[in-house]
C-alpha positions as CSV (number, residue, x, y, z in Angstrom):
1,X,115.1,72.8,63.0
2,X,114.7,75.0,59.8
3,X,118.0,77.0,60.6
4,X,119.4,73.6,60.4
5,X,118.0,72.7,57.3
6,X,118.9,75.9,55.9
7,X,122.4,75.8,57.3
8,X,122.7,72.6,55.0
9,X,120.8,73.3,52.3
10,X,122.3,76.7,52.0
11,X,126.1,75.1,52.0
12,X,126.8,77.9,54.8
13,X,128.8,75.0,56.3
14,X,131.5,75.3,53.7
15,X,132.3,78.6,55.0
16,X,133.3,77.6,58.5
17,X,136.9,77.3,59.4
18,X,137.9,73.4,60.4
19,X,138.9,72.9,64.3
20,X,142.7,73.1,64.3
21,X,144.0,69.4,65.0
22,X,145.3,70.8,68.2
23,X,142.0,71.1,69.9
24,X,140.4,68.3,68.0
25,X,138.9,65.1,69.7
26,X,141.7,62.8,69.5
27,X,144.6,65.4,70.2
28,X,146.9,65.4,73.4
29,X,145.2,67.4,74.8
30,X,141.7,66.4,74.3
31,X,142.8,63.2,75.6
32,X,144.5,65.1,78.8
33,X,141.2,67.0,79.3
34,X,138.8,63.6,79.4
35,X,141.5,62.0,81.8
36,X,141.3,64.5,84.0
37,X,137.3,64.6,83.8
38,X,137.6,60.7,84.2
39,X,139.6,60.9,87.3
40,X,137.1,64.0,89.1
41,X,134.2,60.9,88.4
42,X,136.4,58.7,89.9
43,X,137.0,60.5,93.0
44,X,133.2,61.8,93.5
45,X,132.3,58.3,93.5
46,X,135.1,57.4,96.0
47,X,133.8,60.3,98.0
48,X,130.3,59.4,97.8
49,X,131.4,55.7,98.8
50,X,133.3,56.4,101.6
51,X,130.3,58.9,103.4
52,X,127.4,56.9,102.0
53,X,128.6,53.2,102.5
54,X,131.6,53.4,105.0
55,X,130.0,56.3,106.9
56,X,133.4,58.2,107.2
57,X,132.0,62.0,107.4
58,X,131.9,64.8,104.9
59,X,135.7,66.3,106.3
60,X,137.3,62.8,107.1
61,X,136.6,62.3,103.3
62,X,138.1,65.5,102.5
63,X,140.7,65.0,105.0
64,X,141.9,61.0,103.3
65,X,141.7,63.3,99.8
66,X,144.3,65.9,101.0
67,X,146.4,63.2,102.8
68,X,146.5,61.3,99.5
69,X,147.1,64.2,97.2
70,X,149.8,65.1,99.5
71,X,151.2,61.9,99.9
72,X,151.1,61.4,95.4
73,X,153.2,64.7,95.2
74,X,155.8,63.4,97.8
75,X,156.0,60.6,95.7
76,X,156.0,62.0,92.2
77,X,159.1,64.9,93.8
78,X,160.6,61.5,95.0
79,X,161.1,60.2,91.9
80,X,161.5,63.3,89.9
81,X,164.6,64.2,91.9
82,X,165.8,60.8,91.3
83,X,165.4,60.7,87.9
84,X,167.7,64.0,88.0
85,X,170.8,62.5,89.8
86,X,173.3,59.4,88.2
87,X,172.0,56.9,90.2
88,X,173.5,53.5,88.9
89,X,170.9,51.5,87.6
């Protein structure tokens, strides 16, 4: 508590270099980072919901999560590679 007080009352804090707006709280990539904390919540609760509630077991879980993942990365590939070509829209 006193190096606090003293780190205030001493105006050390002026000699601290600001947080380049790059890794600052509302930058792209701070935003990116909470998403993707966000989304690991998400799918601990799915996980938790489908062993606890549903009663699916620990690898049937695991096994729904890497069907899914794999079945999101067919899709996204899907739609990069049309994006790529001249499809007539």
């Amino acid at each position: 508590k006193t190096d606090f007080i003293n780190f205030i009352s001493d105006q050390e804090w002026k000699s601290i270099e600001p947080v380049s707006s790059w890794f600052g709280p509302s930058s792209f990539l701070m935003s990116s980072m909470s998403a993707l904390f966000q989304l690991s919540m998400w799918i601990r609760h799915c996980h938790g919901y489908l062993t606890e509630n549903v009663g699916i077991p620990v690898w049937g879980s695991y096994a729904l999560f890497a069907l899914a993942t794999l079945f999101s990365g067919l899709i996204l590939g899907l739609v990069s590679e049309a994006l790529e070509t001249d499809w007539p829209v």
